[in-house]
N, C-alpha and C positions, 0 to 999 in steps of 0.2 A: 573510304568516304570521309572526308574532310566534317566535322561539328563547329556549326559556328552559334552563337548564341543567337536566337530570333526571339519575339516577343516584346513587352509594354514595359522600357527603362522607365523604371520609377525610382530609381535615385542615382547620382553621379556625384560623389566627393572628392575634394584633393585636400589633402592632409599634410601637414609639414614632418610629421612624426612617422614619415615611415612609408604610409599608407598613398600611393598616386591614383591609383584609380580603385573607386570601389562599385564596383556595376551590379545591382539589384536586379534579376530579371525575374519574373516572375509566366505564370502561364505560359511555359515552353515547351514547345512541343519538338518529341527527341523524333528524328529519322526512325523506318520505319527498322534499321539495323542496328540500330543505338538503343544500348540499353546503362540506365544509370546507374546499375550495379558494376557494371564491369568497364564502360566508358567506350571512350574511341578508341580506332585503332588504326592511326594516321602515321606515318614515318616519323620516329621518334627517339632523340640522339642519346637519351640517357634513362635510366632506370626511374619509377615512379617516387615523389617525396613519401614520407615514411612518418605516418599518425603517431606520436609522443603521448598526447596529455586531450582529454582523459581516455584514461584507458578502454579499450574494447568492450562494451557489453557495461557498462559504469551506469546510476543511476544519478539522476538530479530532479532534485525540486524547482529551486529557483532559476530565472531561466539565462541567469547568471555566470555563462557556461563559455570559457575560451577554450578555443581549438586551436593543440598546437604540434608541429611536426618538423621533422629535420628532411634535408635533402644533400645528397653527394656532391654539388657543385653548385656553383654562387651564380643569383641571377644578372645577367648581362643589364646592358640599359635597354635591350630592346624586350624584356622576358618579362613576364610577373608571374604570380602564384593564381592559379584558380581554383577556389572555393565551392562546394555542391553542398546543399543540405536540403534536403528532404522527409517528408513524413513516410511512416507508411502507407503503402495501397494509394498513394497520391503523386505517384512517381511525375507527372503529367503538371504538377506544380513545385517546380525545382526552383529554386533560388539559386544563383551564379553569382559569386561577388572574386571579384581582381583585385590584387594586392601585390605590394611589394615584402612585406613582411614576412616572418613564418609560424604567424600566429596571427585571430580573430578571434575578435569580441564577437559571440553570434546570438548577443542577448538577444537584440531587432531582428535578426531572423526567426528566432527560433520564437520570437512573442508575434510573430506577423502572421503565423499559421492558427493562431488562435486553439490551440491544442495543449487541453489540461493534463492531461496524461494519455501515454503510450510511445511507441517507439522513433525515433529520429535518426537518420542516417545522415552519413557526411562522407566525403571523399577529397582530393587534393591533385592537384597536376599540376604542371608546370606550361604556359601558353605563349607561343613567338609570336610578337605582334611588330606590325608598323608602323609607322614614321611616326602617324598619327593615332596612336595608339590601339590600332582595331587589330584583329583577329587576325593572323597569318596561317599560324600552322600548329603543331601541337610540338613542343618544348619536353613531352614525357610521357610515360603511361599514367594513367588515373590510379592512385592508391587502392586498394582494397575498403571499399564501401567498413564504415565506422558506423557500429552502432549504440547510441543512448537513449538510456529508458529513462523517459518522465515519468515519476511518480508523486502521490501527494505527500509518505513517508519514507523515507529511507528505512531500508532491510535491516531487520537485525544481521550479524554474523553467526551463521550458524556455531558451535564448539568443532573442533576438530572430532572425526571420530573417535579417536585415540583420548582426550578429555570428556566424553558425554559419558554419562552414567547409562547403565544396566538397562535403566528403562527407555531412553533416548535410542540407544543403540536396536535395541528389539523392536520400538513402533516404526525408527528413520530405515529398517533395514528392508524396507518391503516399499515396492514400487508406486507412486500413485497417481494416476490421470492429472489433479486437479490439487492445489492448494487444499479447498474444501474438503475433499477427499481424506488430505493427510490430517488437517485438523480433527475431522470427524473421527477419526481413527484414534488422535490422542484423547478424545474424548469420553468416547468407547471405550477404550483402555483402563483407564481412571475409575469410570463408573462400572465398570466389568470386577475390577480388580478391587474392591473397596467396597465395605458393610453399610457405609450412611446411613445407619442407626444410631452411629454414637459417636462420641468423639473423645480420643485419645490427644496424650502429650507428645510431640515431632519436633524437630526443629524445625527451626522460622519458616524456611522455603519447601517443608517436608518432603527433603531429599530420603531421608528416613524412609517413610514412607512410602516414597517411590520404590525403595528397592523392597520392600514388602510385596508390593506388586508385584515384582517382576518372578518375588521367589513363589509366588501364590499362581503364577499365571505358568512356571517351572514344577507346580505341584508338590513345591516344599517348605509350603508355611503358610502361616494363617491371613485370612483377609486383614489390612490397615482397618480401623474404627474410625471413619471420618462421616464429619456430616457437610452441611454444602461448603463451608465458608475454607474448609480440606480439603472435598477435595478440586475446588476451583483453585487453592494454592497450589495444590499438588501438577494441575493441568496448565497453569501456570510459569512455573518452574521447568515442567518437559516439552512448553512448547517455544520458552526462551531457549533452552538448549540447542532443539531443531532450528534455529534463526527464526522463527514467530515473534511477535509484540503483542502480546494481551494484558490487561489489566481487568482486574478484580471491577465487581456492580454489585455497592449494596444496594438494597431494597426496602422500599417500605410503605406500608399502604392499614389505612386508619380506617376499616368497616368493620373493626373487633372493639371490647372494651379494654383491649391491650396493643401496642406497637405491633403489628406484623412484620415479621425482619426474612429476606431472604436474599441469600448470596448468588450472582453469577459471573460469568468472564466473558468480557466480549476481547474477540479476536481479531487483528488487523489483516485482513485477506490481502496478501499482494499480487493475485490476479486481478480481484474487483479492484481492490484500491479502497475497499470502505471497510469499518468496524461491523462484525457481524457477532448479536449476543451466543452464549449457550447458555443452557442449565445443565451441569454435569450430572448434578442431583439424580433428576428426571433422565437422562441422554436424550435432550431435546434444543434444536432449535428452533428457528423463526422465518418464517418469509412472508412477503407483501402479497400483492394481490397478483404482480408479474413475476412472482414463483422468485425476487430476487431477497438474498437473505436479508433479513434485519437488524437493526443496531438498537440499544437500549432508546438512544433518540425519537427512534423513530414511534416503538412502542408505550413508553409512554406519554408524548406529544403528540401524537398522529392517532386518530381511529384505529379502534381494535377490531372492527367489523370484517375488514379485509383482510386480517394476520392469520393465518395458517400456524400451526406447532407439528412439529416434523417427529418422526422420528430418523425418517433418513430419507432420502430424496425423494422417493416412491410411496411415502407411506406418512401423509400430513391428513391434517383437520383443521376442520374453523375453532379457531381458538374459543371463542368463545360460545361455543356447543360442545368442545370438548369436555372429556374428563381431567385433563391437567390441574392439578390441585393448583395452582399459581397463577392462572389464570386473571386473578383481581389483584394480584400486586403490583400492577406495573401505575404507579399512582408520583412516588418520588425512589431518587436514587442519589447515591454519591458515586463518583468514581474512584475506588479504593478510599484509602483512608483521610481525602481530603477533607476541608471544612465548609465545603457548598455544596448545599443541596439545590439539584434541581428537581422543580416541582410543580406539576400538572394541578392548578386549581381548581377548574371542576371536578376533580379528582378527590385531593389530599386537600384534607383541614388541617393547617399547620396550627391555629388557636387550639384543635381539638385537644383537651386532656384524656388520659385514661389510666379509668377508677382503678386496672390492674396494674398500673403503675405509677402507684403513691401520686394521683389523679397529677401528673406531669405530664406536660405538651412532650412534643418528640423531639426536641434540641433539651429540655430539661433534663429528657428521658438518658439521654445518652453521655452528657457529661456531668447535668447540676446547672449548668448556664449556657442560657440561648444566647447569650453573646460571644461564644466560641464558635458561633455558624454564621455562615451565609447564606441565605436564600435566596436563587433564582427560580421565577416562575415564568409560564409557557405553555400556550395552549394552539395549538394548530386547528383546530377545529375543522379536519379536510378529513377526507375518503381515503386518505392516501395507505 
């Protein structure tokens, strides 16, 4: 059965650079044999063009994204190229654009779906047309369906196995559902493997350290001495290894007559797509009210009414009926070792001095001069 394109032309270009026809079609509906993974299957004189750039399975932010491909033999005057892009589970809103080129700009398509993240597909043929430039017959098979993942961050690269240390190799070496899953594992790990009583000297990224773990969790050496700000470097370190991006959260919160300081790491989930906090300290995270994890943002800007502390998927509490000794710090925070604080007002008295330390506000507290910071403040005042 012959595929012709049907549906609402919402744009027609002619371009001196290449480009003769570019046909948008949008809300097309494929026969009930046609399916846009695999294409037509019409009498067809040559092999399908052949996806270049980007690569298979590629991820992108910006939507800033050319598609580009080679083909075995050169288009006639009567041939052009045809273009598929598609979301997922949306097969039923395909975009078709015609060209003479072997390459497109699919910024405009791919901003026309209105989709912040998740997966896009694309494919390529080759199409015999008439006189007047319509549809004849098909010119090739359809490519093999391309797919790109929208995200809000690009992935780290994981180390090669053969470069990950000891500890890397032991938590990556076991299977897991879920992003979360593996996270919570390296987190697990960390606070399984380590005394958070006290704290000992490591090097900067406490690789050191690491491998204490793995000989303590091998049953041949003693726990690491780390307390939080350890071992969230520590969990830090083994989950940049594993391709993770987490960054360090200090803390600090003004209902004592001294600074209250405590360290966490919040994690970039590349399933969600959003930064979700830990405490390694405690092995606890955070979720909202629709059980979805949370971000330092969200905890301390947002109501703490709703916040649940985990200890692992099955087994949470209302944070603030818990026992979680941390519970009232989430007040301000830096992200690692920058110079702005962000800082919840109803919360944190940034004038506040305290009498236990040499009666210094909290930018005094910490360098000698509040003009080495910045302060941003923020207050949500929702349910959320």
């Amino acid at each position: 059965m012959e595929s012709r394109p049907v549906g609402k032309l919402i744009l027609v270009t002619v371009l001196a650079a290449g480009m003769i026809i570019a046909g948008l079609w949008t809300a097309r509906r494929l026969e009930d044999d046609e399916d846009p993974a695999s294409g037509q299957t019409a009498v067809i004189s040559l092999d399908a063009p052949v996806p270049v750039a980007p690569v298979n399975g590629a991820e992108f932010v910006s939507s800033e994204v050319e598609l580009q491909w080679t083909w075995e033999s050169t288009l006639t005057a009567q041939q052009v190229y045809s273009v598929r892009v598609w979301v997922a589970d949306q097969d039923q809103e395909i975009r078709e654009i015609w060209l003479e080129a072997a390459a497109f700009d699919a910024q405009a398509v791919i901003d026309s779906f209105a989709q912040a993240t998740g997966d896009f597909h694309w494919q390529v043929a080759v199409i015999n047309t008439g006189t007047n430039g319509e549809y004849v017959s098909m010119g090739s098979a359809w490519s093999e369906p391309q797919t790109l993942h929208r995200v809000r961050r690009l992935s780290l690269t994981p180390l090669p196995v053969t470069g990950q240390s000891a500890a890397a190799r032991l938590v990556g070496a076991h299977e897991y559902d879920t992003r979360a899953a593996q996270i919570d594992a390296v987190r697990d790990f960390v606070w399984s493997h380590s005394s958070g009583e006290s704290q000992d000297d490591f090097a900067p990224d406490y690789s050191d350290a690491l491998q204490m773990m793995v000989d303590h969790a091998n049953g041949t050496g003693p726990l690491p001495d780390l307390l939080c700000s350890g071992q969230a470097t520590a969990a830090l370190t083994l989950l940049r290894e594993l391709g993770l991006e987490a960054r360090l959260i200090f803390l600090y919160a003004d209902d004592s007559d001294s600074v209250i300081e405590h360290t966490m790491l919040e994690v970039f989930n590349p399933d969600t797509q959003y930064w979700e906090l830990h405490d390694i300290l405690k092995n606890r995270f955070f979720v909202d009210d629709a059980f979805n994890r949370a971000s330092i943002e969200r905890l301390v800007f947002g109501s703490l009414d709703s916040i649940r502390v985990c200890a692992s998927e099955d087994v949470c509490a209302p944070l603030l009926e818990s026992a979680y000794p941390f519970r009232g710090i989430f007040e301000a925070f830096r992200y690692g070792h920058s110079d702005t604080f962000w800082v919840n007002p109803d919360r944190f008295d940034v004038t506040k001095r305290f009498p236990t330390n040499a009666d210094r506000n909290l930018a005094e507290y910490l360098t000698g001069d509040p003009r080495d910071f910045v302060f941003r403040f923020d207050s949500w005042r929702t349910t959320r």
